[in-house]
MMTF fields as JSON, N, C-alpha, C and O atoms, coordinates in Angstrom:
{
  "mmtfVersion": "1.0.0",
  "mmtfProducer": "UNKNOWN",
  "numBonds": 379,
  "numAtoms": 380,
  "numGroups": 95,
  "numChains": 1,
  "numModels": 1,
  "chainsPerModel": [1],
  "groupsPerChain": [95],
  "chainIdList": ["A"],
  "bondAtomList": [4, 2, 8, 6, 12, 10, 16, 14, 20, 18, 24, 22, 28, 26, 32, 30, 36, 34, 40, 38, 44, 42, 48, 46, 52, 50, 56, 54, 60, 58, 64, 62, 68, 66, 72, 70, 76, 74, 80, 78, 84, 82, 88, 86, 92, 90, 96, 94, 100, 98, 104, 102, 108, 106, 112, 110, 116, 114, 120, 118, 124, 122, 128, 126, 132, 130, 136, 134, 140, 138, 144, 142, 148, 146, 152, 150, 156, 154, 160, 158, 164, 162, 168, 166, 172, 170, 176, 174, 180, 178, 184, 182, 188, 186, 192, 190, 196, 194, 200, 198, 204, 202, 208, 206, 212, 210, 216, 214, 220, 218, 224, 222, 228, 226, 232, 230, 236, 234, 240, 238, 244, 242, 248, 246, 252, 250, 256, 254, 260, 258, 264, 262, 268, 266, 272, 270, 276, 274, 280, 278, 284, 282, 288, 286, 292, 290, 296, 294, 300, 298, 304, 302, 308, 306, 312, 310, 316, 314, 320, 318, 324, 322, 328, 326, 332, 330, 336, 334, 340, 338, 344, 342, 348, 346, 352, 350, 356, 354, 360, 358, 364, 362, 368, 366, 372, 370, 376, 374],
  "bondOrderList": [1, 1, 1, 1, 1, 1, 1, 1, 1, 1, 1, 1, 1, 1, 1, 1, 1, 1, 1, 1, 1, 1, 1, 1, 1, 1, 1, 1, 1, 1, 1, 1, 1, 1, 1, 1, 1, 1, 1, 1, 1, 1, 1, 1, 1, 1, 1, 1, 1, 1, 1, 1, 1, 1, 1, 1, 1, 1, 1, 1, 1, 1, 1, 1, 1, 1, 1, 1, 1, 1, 1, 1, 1, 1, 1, 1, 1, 1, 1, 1, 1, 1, 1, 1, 1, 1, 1, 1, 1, 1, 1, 1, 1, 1],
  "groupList": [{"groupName": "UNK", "atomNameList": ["N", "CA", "C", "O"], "elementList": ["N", "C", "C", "O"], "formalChargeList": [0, 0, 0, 0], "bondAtomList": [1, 0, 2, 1, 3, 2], "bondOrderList": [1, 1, 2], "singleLetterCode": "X", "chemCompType": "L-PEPTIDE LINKING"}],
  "groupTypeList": [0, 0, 0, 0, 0, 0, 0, 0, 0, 0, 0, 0, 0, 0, 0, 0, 0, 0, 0, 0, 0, 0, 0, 0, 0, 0, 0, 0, 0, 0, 0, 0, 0, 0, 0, 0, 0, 0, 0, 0, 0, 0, 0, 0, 0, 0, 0, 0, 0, 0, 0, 0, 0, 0, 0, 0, 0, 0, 0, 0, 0, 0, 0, 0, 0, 0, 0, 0, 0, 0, 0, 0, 0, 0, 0, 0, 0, 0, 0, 0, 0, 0, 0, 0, 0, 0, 0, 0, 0, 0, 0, 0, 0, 0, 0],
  "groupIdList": [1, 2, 3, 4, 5, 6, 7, 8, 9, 10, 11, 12, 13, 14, 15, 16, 17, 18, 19, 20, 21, 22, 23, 24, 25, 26, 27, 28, 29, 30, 31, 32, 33, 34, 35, 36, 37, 38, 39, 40, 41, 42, 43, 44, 45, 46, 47, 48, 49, 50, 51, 52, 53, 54, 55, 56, 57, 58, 59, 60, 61, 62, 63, 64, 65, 66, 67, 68, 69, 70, 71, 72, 73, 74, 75, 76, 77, 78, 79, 80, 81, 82, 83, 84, 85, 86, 87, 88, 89, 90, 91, 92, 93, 94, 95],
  "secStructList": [7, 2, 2, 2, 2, 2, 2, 2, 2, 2, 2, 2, 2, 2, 2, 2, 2, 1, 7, 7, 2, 2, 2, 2, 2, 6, 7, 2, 2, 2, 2, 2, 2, 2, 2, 2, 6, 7, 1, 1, 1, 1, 7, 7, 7, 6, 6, 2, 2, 2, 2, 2, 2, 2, 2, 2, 2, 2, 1, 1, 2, 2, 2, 2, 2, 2, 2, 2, 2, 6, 6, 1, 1, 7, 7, 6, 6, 7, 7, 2, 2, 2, 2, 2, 2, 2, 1, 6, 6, 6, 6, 6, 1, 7, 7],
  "xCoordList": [-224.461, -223.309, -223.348, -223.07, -223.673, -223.722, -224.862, -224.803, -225.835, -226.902, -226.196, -226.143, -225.547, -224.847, -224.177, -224.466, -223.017, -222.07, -223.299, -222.982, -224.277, -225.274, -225.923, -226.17, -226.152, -226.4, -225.693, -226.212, -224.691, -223.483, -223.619, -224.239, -222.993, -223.064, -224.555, -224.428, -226.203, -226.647, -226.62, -226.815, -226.402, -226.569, -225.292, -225.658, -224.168, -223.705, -224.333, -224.338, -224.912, -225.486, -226.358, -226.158, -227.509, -228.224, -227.922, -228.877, -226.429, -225.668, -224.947, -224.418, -224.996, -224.344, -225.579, -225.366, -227.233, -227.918, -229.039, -229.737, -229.146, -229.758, -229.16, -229.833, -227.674, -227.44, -227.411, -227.289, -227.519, -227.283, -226.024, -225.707, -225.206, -223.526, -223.389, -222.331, -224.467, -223.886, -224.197, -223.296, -224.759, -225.243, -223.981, -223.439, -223.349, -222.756, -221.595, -221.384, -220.796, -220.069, -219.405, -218.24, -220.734, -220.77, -221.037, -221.138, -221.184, -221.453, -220.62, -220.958, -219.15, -218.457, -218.449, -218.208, -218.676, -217.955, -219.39, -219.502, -220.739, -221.687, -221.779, -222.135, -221.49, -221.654, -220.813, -221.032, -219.682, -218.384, -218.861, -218.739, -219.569, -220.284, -221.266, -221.508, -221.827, -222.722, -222.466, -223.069, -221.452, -220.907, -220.116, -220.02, -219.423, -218.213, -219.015, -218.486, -220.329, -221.426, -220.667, -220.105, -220.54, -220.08, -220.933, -220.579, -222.06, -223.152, -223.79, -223.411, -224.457, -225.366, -226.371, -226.611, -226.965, -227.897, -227.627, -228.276, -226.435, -226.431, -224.748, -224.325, -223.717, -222.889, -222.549, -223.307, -221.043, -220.563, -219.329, -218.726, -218.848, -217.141, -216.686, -217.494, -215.574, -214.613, -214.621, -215.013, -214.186, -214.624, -216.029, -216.2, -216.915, -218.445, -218.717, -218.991, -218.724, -218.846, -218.934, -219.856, -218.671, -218.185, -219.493, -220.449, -219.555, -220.861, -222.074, -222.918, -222.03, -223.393, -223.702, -224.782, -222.866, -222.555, -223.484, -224.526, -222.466, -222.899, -224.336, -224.974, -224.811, -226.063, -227.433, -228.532, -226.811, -227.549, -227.704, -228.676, -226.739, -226.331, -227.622, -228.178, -227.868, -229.209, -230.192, -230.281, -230.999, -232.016, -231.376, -230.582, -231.927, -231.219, -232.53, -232.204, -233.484, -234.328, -234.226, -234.429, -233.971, -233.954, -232.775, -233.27, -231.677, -230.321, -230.849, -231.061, -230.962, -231.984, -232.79, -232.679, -233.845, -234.683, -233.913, -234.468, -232.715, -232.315, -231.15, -230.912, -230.605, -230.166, -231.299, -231.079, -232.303, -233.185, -233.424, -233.579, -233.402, -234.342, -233.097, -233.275, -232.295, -230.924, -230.648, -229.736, -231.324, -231.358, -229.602, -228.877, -229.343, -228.399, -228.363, -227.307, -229.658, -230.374, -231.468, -232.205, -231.96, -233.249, -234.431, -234.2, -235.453, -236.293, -236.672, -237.035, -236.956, -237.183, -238.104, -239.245, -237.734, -238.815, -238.669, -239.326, -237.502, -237.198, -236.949, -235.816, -238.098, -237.607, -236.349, -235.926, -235.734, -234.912, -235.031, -234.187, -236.25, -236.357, -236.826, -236.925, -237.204, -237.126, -235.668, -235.131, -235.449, -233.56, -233.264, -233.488, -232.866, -232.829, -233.364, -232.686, -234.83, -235.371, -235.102, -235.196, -234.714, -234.232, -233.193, -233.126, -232.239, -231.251, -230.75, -229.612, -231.92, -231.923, -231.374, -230.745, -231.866, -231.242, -229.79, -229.038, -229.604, -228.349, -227.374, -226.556, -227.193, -226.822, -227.057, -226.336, -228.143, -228.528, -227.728, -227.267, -227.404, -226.88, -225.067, -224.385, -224.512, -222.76, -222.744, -223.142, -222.213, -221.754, -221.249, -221.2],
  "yCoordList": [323.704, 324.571, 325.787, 326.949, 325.389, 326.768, 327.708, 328.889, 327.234, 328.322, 329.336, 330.557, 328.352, 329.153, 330.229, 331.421, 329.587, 330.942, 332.02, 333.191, 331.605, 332.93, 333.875, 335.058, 333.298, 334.179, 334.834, 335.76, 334.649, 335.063, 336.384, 337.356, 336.389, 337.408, 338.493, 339.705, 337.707, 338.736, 339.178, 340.389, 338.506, 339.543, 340.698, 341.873, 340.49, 341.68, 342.8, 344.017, 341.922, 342.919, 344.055, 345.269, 343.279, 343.809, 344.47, 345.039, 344.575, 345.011, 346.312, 347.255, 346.243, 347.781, 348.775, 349.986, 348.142, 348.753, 349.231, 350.225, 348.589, 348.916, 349.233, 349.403, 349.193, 349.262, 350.492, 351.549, 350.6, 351.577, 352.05, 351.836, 352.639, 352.939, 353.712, 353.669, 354.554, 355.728, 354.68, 354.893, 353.947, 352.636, 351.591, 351.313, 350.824, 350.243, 351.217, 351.177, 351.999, 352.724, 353.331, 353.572, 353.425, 353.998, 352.733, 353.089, 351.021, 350.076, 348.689, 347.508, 349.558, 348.225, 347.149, 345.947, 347.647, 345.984, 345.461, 344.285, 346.458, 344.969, 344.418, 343.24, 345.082, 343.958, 342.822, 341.84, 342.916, 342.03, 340.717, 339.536, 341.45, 340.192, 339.603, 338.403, 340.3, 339.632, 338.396, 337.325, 338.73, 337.991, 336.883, 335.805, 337.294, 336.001, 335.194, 334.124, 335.489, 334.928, 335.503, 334.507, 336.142, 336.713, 337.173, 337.027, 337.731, 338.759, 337.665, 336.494, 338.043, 337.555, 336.521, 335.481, 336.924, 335.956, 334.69, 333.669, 334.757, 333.593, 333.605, 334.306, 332.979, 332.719, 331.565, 330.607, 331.397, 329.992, 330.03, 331.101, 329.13, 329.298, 329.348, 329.159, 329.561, 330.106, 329.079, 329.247, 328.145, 326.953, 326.587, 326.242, 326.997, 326.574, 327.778, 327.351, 329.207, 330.157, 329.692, 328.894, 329.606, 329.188, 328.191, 328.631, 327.24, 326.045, 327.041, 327.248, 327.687, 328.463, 329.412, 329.228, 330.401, 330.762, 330.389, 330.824, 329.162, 328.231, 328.084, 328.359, 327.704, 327.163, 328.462, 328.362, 329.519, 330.874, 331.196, 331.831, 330.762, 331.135, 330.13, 330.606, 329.157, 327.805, 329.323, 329.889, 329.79, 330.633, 332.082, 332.283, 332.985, 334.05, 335.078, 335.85, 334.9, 335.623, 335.809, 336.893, 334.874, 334.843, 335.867, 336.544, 336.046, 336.708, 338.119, 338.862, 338.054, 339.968, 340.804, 342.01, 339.728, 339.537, 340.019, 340.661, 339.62, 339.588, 340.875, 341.415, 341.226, 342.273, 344.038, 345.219, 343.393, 344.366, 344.867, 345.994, 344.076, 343.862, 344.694, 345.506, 344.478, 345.373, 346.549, 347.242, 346.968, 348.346, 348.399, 349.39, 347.041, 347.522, 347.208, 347.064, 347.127, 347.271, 347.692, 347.148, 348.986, 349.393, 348.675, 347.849, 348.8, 348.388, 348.141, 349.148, 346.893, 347.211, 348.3, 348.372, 348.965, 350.5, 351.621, 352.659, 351.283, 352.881, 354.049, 354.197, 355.477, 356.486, 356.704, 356.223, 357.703, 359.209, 359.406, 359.193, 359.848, 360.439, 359.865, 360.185, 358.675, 357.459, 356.903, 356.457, 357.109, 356.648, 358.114, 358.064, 359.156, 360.337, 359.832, 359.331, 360.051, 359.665, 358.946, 359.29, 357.768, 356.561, 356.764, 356.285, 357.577, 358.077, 359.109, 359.266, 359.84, 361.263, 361.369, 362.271, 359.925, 359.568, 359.559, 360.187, 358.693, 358.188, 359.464, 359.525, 360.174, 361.626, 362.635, 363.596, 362.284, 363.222, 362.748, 363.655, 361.702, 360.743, 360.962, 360.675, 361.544, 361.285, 362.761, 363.158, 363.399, 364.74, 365.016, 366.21],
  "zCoordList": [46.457, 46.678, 45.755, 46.051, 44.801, 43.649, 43.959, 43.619, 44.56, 45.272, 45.945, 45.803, 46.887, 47.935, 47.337, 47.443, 46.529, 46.133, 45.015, 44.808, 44.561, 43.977, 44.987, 44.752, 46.029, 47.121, 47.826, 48.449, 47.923, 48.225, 47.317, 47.749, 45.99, 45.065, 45.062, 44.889, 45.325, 45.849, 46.757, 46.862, 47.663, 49.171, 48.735, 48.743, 48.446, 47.725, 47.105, 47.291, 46.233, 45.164, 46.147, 46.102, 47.166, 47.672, 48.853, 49.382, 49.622, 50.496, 49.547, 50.136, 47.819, 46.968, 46.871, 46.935, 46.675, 46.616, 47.942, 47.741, 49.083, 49.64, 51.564, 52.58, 51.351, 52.168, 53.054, 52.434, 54.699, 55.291, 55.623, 56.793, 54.926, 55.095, 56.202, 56.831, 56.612, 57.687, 58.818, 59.629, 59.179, 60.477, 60.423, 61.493, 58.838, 59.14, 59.312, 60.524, 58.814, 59.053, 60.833, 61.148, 61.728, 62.721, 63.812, 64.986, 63.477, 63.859, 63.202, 63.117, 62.712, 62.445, 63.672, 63.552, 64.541, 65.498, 65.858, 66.203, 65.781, 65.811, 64.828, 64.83, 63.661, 62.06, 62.096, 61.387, 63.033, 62.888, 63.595, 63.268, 64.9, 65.799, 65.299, 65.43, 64.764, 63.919, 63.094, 63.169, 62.279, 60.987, 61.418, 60.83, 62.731, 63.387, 64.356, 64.656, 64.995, 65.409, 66.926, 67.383, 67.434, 68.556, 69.707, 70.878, 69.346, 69.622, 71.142, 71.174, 71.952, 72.998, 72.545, 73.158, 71.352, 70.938, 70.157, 70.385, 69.004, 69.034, 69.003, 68.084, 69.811, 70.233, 69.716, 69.867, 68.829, 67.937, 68.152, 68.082, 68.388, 67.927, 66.64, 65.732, 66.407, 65.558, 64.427, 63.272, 64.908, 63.763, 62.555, 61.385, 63.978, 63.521, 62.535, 61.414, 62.622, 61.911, 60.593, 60.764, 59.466, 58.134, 57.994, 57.355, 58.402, 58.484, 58.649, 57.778, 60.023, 59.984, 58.743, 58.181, 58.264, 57.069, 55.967, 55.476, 55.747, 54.79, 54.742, 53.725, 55.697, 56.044, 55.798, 55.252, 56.411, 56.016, 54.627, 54.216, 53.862, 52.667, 51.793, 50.804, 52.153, 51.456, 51.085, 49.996, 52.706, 51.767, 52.222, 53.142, 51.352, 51.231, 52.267, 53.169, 51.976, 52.306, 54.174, 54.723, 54.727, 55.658, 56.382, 57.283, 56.211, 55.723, 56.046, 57.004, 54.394, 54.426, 55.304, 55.524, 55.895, 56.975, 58.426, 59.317, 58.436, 59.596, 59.62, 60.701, 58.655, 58.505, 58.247, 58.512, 57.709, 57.986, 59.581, 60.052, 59.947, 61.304, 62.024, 62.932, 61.673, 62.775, 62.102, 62.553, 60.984, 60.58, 59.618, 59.529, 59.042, 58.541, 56.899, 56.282, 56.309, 55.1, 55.266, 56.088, 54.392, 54.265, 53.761, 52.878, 54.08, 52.869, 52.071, 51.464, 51.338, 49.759, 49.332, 49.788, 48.652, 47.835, 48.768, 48.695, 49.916, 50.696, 50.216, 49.756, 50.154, 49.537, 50.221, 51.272, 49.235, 49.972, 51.521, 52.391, 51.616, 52.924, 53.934, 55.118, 53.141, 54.518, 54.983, 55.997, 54.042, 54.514, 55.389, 56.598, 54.922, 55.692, 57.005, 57.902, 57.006, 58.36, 59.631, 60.809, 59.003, 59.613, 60.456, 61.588, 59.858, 60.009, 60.93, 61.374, 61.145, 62.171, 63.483, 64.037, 63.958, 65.276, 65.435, 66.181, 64.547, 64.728, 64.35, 65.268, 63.699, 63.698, 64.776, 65.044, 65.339, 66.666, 67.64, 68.335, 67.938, 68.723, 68.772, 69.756, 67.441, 67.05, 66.463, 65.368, 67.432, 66.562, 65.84, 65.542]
}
């Protein structure tokens, strides 16, 4: 259990330093589906949420992994202008 709540505190940590604010910012309600397990892919009820959670929370890496992958943490060692970059679209895209 105490793993859990340390991972907890990093994925914070690593959600203050490496996060994409202008993606989550412009994508609150898929982060939400994401997080409440809502989304097409994996679909939970309301109850179960918290357990799955939990369960995500054992390894952390996996977490990161999967928030990478949806573009809503950068890279570890992402310059400047790879973040910029990354980014171009999604600005081209929202006036």
């Amino acid at each position: 259990m105490s793993q859990r709540v340390l991972n907890f505190f990093r994925l914070i940590r690593i959600l203050q330093e490496r996060g994409n604010w202008p993606l989550i910012r412009r994508s609150r309600r898929q982060l939400l589906n994401f997080v409440l397990c809502r989304n097409d892919i994996h679909r939970k009820p309301l109850w179960a949420v918290p357990f799955y959670w939990m369960d995500l929370l054992k390894g952390l890496d996996m977490l990161v992994w999967r928030l990478e992958t949806f573009g809503f943490l950068f890279q570890n060692g992402a310059t400047p202008e790879e973040r910029v970059r990354l980014n171009q679209n999604l600005n081209a895209s929202h006036p």
